[in-house]
GUTOR-924478 format. One line per 4 residues: their letters; for each residue x, y, z of C-alpha. Coordinates in pm, 1 decimal, padded with zeros to 6 digits. Layout:
% GUTOR-924478
A = X/Y/Z; ... $
END
This chain:
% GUTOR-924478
XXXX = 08904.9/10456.2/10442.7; 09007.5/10111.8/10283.0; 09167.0/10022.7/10566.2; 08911.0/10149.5/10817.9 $
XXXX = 08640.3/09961.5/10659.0; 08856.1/09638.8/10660.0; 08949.8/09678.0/11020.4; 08551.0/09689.8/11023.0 $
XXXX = 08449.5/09401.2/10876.8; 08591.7/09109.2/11056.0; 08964.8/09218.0/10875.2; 08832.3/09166.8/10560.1 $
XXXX = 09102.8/09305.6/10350.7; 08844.5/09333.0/10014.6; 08845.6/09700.4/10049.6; 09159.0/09764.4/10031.5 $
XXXX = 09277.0/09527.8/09724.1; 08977.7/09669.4/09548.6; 09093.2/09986.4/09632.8; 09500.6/09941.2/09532.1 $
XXXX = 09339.5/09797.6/09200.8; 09164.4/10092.7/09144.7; 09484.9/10298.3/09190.3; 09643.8/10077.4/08956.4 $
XXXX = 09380.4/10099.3/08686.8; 09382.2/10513.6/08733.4; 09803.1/10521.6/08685.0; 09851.9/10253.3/08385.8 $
XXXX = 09540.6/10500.5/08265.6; 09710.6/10838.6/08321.3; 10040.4/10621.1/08167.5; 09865.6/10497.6/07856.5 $
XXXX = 09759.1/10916.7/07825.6; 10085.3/11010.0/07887.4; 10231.8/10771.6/07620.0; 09978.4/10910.8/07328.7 $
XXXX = 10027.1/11242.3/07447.2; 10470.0/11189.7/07378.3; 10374.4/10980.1/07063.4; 10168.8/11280.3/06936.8 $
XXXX = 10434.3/11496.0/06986.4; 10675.8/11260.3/06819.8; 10492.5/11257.0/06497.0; 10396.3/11632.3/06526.8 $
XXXX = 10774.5/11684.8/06570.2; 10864.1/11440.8/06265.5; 10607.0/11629.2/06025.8; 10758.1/11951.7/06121.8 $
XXXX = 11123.6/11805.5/06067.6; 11045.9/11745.5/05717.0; 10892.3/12080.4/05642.1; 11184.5/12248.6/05762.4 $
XXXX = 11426.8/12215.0/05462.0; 11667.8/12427.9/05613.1; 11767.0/12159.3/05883.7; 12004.1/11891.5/05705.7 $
XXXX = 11968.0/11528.9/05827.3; 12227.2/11505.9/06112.2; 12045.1/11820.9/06322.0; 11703.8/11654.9/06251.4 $
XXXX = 11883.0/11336.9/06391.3; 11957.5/11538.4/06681.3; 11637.1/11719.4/06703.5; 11467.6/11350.2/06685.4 $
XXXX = 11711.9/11228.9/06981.2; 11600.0/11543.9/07166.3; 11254.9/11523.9/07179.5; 11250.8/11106.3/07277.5 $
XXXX = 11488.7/11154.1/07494.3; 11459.2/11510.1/07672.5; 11698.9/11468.7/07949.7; 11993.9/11445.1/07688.7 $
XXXX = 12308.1/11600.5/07669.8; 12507.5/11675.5/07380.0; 12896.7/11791.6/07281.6; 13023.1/11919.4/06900.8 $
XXXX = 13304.7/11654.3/07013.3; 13012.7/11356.5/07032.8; 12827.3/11515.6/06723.3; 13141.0/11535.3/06528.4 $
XXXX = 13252.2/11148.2/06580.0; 12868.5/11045.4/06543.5; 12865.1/11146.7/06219.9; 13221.5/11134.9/06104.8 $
XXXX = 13198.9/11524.1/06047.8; 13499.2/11746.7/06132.8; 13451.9/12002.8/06480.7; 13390.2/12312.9/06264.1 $
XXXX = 13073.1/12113.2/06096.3; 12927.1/12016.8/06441.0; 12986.3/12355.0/06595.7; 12797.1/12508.3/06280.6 $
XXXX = 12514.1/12217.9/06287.3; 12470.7/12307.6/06672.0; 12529.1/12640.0/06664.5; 12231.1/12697.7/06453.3 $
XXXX = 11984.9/12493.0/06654.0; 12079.0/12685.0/06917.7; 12011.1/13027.1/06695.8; 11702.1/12878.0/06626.3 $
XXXX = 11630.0/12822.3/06974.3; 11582.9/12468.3/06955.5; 11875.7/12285.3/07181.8; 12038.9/12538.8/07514.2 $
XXXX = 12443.6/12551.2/07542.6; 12593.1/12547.0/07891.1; 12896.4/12506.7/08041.7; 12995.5/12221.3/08253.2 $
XXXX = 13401.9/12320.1/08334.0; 13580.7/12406.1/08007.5; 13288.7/12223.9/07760.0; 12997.5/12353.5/07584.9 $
XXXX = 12693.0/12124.4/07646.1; 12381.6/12168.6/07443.6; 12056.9/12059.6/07601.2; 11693.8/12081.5/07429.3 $
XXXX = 11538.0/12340.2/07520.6; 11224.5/12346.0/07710.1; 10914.8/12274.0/07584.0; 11104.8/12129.0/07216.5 $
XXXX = 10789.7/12005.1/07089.1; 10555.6/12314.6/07160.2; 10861.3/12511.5/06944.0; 10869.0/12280.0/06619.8 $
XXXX = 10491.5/12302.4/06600.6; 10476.8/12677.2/06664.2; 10773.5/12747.6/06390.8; 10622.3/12452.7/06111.1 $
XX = 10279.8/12324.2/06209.6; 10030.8/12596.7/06181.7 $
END
C-alpha cells in the first residue's frame, strides 16, 4: 500500500520510508523481546545450576555453553582436553547429562556427538526451579 500511495502522490516516497521505519522499529522490538526472553532463561538456567549439587563444575560449564549457544556440538575427546580430564572422566561427565536428559548423543561416522537437547532451558527449570 506504501508504494501505491507513493505512486499516488506525485512519487512521494514518504509512505514508504515511514513505512520500512516502522518495520524496523517492530523487528529491533521483537529483537530486544527476544534478547530478555534468552537472558531470562540464562539466569533461570544459572540459578538452577547451582541448586543442582549433583552436577560438578565442568558439566555445569557445559550445560552453561549449551544453553548460550544451542546449536553446539560436543565430543568426550573435546571435553576431555578442555578440561585436562582423562576420556573415562568425560565419558562419565557426559554420560550422565545425557541420563539426565539434558545434552542428546548421536553419531556422525564412528564418533559420539552430544547435542543439548531440545528445549534445555524449559528442562533445568522443570527439574530445579519450582
Amino acid at each position: 500500500m506504501a508504494f501505491l500511495y507513493s505512486e499516488q502522490d506525485d512519487e512521494d516516497i514518504t509512505y514508504f520510508i515511514n513505512f520500512n521505519l516502522r518495520a524496523f522499529r517492530l523487528s529491533i522490538e521483537d529483537f530486544r523481546k527476544y534478547i530478555e526472553k534468552k537472558q531470562m532463561e540464562l539466569r533461570d538456567a544459572s540459578k538452577f545450576l547451582k541448586k543442582f549439587p549433583s552436577l560438578n563444575h565442568r558439566q555445569q560449564e557445559l550445560i552453561n555453553h549449551a544453553i548460550r549457544h544451542s546449536d553446539s556440538l560436543y565430543t568426550l575427546v573435546h571435553h576431555a582436553s578442555i578440561h585436562g580430564i582423562v576420556y573415562q572422566t568425560a565419558r562419565t561427565d557426559i554420560f550422565q547429562l545425557v541420563k539426565l536428559g539434558l545434552l542428546e548423543r548421536n553419531k556422525i561416522g564412528r564418533t559420539y556427538v552430544f547435542s543439548p537437547s531440545e528445549d534445555l532451558s524449559q528442562k533445568l527449570k522443570k527439574r530445579g526451579l519450582h
